[in-house]
N, C-alpha and C positions, 0 to 999 in steps of 0.2 A: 582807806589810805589811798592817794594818788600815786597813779604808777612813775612818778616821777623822785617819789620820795625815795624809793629804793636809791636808785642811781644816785639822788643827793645825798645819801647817810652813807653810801659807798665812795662818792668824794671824800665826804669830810675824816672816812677814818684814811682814804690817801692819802689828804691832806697832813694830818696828825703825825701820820708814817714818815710824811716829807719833812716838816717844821723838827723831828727829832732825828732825822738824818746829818740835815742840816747843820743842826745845831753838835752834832758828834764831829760833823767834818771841819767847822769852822775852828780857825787857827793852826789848823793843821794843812790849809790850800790858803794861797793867796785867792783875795775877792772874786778875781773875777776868772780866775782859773776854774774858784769852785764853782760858780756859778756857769760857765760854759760846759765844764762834764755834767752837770745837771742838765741843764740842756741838751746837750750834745746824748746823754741817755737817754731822754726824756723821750727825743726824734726819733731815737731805733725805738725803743719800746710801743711808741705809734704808730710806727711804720710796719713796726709785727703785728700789731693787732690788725693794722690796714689790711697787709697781704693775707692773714693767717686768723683773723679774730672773727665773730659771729656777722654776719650782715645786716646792716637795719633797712629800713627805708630806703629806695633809692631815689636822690636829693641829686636833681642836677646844678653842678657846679656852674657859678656865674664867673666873670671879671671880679664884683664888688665883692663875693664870697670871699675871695683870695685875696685880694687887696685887705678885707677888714680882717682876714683872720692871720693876715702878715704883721698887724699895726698890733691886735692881739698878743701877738707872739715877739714882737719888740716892745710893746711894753712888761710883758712878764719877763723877758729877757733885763729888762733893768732892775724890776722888782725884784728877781735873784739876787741882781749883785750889793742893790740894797741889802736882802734880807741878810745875806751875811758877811755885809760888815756894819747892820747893827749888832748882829749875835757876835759877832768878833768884839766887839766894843764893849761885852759884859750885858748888853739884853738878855735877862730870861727869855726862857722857849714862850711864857704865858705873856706875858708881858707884848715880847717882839710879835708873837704871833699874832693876835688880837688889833694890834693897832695895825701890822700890815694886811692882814686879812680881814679882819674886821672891819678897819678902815675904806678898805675897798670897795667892799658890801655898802657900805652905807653910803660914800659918798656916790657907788654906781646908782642905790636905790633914792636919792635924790635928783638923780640925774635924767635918769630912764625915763620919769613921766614927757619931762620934755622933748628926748628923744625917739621915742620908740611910742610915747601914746599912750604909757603903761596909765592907770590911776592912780593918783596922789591922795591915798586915801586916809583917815585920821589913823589906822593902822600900821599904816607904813612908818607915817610921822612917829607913832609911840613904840616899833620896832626900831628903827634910827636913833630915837632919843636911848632907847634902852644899852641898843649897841654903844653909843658913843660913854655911858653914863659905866658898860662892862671896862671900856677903854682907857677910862679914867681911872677906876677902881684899880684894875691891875697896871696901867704904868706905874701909880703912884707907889704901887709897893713896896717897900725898903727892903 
């Protein structure tokens, strides 16, 4: 197994953590209230790890690092306040989750070959199609 997968199966069950967090606090905080203390936690909790958490690599900081990882953090700053006032609106946690995460995934992993170099390999294409084809399945849910 690559050492990378740890860290990725360690996102995904945060992620999982997050999407039914969410989904508990929605309707109970307006939009975009809830989506700033998400945030607004989100900063300290990185901020602890910054000051107090394990050390990896050290990665000298550019201009472009901060600038793309500002644009990063402005668009998941929208993606919140999307995510819930789709789950205010009555999306399932499977449903909402999958197309906004999901979505992302895929439309990043079409994107990335062009920008970053990555391969556009017939594997990617039938991971993408699979994703989009999960996205389908569970929006359409009644």
């Amino acid at each position: 197994m690559s050492s990378w997968v740890v860290s990725a199966v360690a996102g995904a069950v945060a992620i999982a953590v997050h999407y039914l967090f969410v989904r508990a606090a929605t309707g109970r905080i307006e939009d975009r209230l809830g989506a700033l203390v998400l945030e607004a936690v989100a900063a300290l909790g990185i901020a602890g790890s910054f000051a107090f958490g394990m050390r990896g690599e050290r990665i000298p900081t550019t201009r472009a690092g901060l600038l793309f990882a500002g644009a990063a953090g402005l668009a998941i700053s929208f993606s919140s306040v999307f995510l819930f006032g789709a789950l205010r609106r009555g999306g399932p946690v499977a449903s909402t989750g999958i197309i906004v995460l999901g979505g992302g995934v895929a439309l990043s992993a079409l994107f990335a070959p062009w920008l970053f170099g990555e391969a556009f390999t017939a594997r990617r294409v039938l991971g993408v199609a699979l994703g989009i084809a999960a996205m389908w399945v569970l929006a359409s849910e009644s």
